[in-house]
C-alpha positions as CSV (number, residue, x, y, z in Angstrom):
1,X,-5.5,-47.2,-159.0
2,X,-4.4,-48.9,-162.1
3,X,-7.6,-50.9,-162.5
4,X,-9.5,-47.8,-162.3
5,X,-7.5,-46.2,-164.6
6,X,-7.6,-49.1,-167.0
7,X,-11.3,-48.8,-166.8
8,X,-11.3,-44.9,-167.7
9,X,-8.7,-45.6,-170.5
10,X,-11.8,-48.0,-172.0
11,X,-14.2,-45.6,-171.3
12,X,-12.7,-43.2,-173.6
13,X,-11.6,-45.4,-176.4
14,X,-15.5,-46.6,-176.3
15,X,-16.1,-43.4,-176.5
16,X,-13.5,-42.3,-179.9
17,X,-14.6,-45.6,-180.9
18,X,-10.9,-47.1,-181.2
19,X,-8.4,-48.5,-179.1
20,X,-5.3,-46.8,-178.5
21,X,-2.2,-47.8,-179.3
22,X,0.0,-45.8,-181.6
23,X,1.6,-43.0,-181.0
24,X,-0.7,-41.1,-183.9
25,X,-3.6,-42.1,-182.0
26,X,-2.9,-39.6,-179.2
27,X,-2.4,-36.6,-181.5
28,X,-5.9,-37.6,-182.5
29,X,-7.1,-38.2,-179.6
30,X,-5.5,-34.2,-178.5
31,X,-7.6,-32.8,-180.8
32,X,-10.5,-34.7,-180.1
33,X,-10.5,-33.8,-176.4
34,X,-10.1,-30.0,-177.7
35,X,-13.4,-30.5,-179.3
36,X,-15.0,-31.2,-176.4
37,X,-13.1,-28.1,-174.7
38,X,-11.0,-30.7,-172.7
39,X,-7.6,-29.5,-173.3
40,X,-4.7,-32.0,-172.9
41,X,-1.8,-32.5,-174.6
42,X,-0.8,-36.0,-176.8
43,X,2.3,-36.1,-174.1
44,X,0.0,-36.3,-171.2
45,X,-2.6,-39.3,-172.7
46,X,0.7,-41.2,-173.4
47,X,1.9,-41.1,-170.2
48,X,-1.9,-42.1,-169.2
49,X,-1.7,-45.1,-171.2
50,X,2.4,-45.7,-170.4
51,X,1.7,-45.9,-166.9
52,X,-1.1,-49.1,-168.1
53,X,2.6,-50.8,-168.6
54,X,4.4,-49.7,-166.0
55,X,5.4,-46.4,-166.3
56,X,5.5,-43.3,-164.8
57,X,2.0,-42.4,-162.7
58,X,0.3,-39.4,-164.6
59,X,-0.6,-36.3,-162.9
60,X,-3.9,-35.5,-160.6
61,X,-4.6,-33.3,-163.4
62,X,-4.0,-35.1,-166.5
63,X,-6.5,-37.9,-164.8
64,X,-9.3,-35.7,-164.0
65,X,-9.5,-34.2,-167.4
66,X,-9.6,-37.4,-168.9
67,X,-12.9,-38.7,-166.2
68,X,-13.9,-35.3,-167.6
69,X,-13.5,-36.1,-171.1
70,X,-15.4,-39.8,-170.3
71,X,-18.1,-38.1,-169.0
72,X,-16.9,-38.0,-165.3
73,X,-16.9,-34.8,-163.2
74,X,-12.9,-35.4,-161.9
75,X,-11.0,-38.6,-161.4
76,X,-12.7,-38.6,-158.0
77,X,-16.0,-38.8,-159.3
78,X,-14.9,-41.4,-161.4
79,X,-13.4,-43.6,-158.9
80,X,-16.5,-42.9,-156.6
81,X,-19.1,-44.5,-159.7
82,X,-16.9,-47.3,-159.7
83,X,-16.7,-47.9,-155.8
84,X,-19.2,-45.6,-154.1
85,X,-18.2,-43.3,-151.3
86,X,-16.1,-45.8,-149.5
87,X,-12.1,-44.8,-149.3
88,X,-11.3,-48.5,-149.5
């Protein structure tokens, strides 16, 4: 799971166009989800890119709205473009 997720977090700072490492960065990056109607709090992306360095796991819900915000239908969908159907 955390190579996937590793993967996602690039999608998305590919996406904003900057890597993410401060803790400014995710109040930006809040309100650029909100544009994009993908409401999640700076609290949640930290602990998104916390668990990167071993932290605490983030929620089902915190990781599909970011595969939403990368372009992804759910963190599913996500995981499925990177290995097909397979639950390996």
């Amino acid at each position: 799971m955390k190579n996937d997720l590793k993967l996602l977090a690039k999608e998305v700072e590919k996406k904003v166009g900057k890597e993410i490492n401060l803790s400014s960065d995710f109040d930006k990056l809040e309100r650029i989800f909100g544009k994009h109607n993908v409401l999640l709090k700076s609290q949640a992306l930290k602990k998104v890119w916390g668990f990167l360095k071993g932290k605490e796991k983030p929620s089902k819900e915190t990781l599909d709205k970011v595969a939403l915000f990368a372009g992804f239908q759910d963190w599913e969908s996500f995981q499925k473009a990177l290995h097909g159907d397979s639950e390996d």
